[in-house]
N, C-alpha and C positions, 0 to 999 in steps of 0.2 A: 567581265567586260570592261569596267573600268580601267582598271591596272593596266590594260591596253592604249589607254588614251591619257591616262590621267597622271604625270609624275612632280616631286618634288625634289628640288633641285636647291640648295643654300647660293648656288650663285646665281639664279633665277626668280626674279621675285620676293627673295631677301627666302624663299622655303615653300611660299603659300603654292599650294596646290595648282599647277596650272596645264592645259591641253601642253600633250603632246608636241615637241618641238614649236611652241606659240609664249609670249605673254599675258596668255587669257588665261584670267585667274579661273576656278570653277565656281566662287562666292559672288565673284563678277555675272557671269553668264547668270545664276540661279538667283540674280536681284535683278536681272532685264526679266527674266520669265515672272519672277513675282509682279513686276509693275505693269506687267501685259503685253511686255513681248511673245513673240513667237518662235520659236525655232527658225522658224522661214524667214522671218524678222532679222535674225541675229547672223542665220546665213546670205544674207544679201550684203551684209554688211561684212563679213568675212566669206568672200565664193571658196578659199582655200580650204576652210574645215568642213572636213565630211558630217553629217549628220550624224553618223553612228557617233563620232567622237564630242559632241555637243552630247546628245543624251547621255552619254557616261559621266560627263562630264556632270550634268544634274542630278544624277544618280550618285555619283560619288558627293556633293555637297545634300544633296538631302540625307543623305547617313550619317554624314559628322557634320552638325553644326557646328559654323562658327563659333568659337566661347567668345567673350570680349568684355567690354565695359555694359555696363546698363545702358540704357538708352536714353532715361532718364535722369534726374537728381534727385533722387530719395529726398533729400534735406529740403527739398525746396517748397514742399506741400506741410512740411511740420513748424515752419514759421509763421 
């Protein structure tokens, strides 16, 4: 079901993963749901994405996380 909704494109978003013909990242969408959005939240806010493709969309970043920097400064608790 994702693959359905979910493409990557080098001239979209510099690659990152985004809905179907949108600039909605799916790392974007899956940090409104982490901070306590809704689906019905994030649809109001976009009437054009269907639901189905919102859920894939969380589906497809809950399977591959983000990698990235720490979020932290290691170095900064050993001085």
């Amino acid at each position: 079901m994702p693959d359905l909704w979910v493409v990557s494109d080098e001239s979209v978003m510099g690659g990152a993963p985004v809905i179907r013909g949108s600039r909605i990242t799916v790392f974007s969408l899956l940090g409104r749901v982490q901070h306590g959005e809704t689906i019905t939240d994030i649809q109001a806010d976009n009437p054009d994405l269907p639901r189905e493709a919102i859920e894939a969309a969380l589906i497809y970043a809950r399977a591959r996380p983000l990698i990235g920097r720490a979020g932290r400064r290691p170095w900064a608790s050993a001085a």
